[in-house]
C-alpha positions, -999 to 999 in steps of 0.1 A, spaced: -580 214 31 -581 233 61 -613 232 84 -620 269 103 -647 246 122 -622 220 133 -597 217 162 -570 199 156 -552 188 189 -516 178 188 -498 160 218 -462 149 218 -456 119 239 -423 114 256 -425 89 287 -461 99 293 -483 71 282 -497 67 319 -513 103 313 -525 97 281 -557 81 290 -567 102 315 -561 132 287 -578 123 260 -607 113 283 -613 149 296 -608 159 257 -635 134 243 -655 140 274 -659 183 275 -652 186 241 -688 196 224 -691 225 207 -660 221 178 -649 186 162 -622 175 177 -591 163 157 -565 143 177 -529 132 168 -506 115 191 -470 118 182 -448 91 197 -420 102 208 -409 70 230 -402 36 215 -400 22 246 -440 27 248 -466 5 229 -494 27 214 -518 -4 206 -536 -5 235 -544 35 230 -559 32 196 -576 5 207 -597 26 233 -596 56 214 -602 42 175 -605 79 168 -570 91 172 -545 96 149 -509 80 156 -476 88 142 -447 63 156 -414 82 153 -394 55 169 -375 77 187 -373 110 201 -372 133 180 -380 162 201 -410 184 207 -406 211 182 -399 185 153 -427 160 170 -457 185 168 -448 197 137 -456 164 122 -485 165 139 -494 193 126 -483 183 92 -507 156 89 -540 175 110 -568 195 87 -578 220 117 -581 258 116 -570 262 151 -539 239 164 -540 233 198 -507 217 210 -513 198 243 -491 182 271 -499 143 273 -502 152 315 -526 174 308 -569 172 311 -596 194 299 -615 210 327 -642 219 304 -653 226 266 -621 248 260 -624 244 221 -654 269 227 -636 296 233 -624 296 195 -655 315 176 -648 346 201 -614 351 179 -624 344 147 -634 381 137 -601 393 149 -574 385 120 -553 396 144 -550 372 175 -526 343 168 -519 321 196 -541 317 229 -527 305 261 -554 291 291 -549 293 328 -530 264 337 -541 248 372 -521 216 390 -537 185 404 -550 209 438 -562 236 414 -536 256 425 -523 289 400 -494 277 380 -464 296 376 -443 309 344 -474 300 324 -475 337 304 -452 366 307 -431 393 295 -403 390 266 -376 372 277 -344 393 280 -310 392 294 -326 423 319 -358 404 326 -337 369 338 -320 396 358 -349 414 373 -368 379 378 -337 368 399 -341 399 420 -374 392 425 -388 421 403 -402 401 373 -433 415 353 -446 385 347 -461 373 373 -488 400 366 -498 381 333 -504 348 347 -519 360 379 -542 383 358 -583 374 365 -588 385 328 -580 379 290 -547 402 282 -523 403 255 -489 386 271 -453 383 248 -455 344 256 -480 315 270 -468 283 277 -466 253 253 -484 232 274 -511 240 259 -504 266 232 -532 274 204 -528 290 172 -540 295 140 -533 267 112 -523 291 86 -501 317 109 -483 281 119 -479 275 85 -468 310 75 -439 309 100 -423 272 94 -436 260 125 -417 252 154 -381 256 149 -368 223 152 -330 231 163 -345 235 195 -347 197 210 -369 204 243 -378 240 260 -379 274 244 -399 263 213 -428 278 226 -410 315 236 -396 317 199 -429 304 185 -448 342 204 -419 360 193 -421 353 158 -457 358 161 -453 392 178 -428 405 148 -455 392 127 -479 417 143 -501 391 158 -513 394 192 -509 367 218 -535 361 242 -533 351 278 -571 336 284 -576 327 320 -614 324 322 -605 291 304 -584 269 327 -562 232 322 -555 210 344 -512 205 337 -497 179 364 -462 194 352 -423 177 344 -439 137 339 -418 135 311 -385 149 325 -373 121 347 -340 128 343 -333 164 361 -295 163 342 -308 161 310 -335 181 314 -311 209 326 -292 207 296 -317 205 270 -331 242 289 -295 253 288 -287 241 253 -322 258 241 -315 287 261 -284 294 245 -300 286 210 -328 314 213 -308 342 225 -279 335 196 -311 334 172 -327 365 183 -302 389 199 -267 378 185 -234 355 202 -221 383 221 -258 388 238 -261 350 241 -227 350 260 -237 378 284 -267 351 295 -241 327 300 -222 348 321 -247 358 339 -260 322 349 -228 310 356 -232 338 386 -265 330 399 -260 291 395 -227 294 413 
């Protein structure tokens, strides 16, 4: 059964075992004022999970034996966690203090759905593309241009709603999750996160951009390949606009990035 007074923290590994470590130390280590749950998916068969559970005998770890992708990867994590908040966490990540604290502020609002924190690299330094405005054919066109609006959202001092927060580190309620299937699997890597907030937002949930709360995110450790990575955006890209806005819409982006790639 579900536990409102449990955080239930999901990280997909994928060539990030080196991080992993120094993750769930800052998790075990801040984490004090809600139970942590943890649950590792494995991702990578290349990488030997034994010596993990063997430092942390607390985790949960679910060997996929291959990878399956993120969106399909957390949702068996979240499949087999008993939380009433799911927090989905990069392994290259570390708390920078108790975030699961910030929880009981929303719990009197049926309305907030997901929360995003401030995302900080290894200098402390302001992330980028870490929040923002919908995602539109007009937006990739104005952010090219150098006119985005979203830059405003994840530069904001203050808690605001935002159309999208990162999956790096992307909290939502257990049941909304549930309600909505989940991640959509089609997606293999990138743009799980986007559809995730915008099926929230035609919900009528809000999203919540929270930067008094800030994570430390090192960024791309599990994206060694800059080819493949490419695609999978691409492919996902693609995906998400022929899901929301139709094939003739989704080929207008393609057109269009053809130009500015060019």
């Amino acid at each position: 059964m579900p536990n409102s007074n449990r955080l239930s923290i999901i990280i997909v590994n994928y060539q990030s075992k080196e991080y992993l470590k120094a993750c769930l130390d800052s998790i075990f280590k801040q984490v004090k004022s809600m139970l942590p749950e943890i649950t590792v998916v494995n991702n990578d068969e290349k990488e030997n999970m034994l010596a993990l559970k063997k430092d942390f005998p607390e985790i949960r770890i679910i060997e996929t034996e291959k990878n399956i992708g993120f969106g399909r990867g957390a949702n068996l994590g979240a499949e087999s966690s008993h939380g009433g908040w799911l927090l989905f966490l990069n392994p290259d990540t570390e708390f920078l203090s108790d975030y699961a604290k910030i929880f009981p502020l929303f719990e009197k609002d049926d309305k907030m759905g997901i929360i995003g924190p401030k995302l900080v690299d290894e200098n402390n330094i302001l992330q980028e593309w870490i929040a923002g405005t919908e995602i539109t054919l007009f937006s990739l066109i104005r952010n090219r241009l150098g006119f985005g609006q979203s830059e405003k959202i994840w530069k904001s001092a203050v808690s605001r709603e935002a159309d999208w927060v990162s999956g790096a580190a992307l909290a939502i309620r257990r049941d909304l999750f549930g309600e909505l299937g989940g991640f959509d699997e089609k997606m293999f890597m990138y743009f799980e996160d986007i559809d995730l907030c915008k099926r929230v937002r035609a919900a009528g949930i809000k999203i919540i951009y929270f930067p008094e709360e800030k994570i430390k995110h090192l960024g791309g450790k599990s994206s060694a390949n800059k080819k493949t990575q490419k695609k999978n955006y691409y492919a996902s890209q693609d995906y998400y606009f022929r899901k929301h806005y139709g094939r003739i819409y989704a080929g207008l982006v393609r057109f269009l990035r053809k130009i500015f790639v060019a």
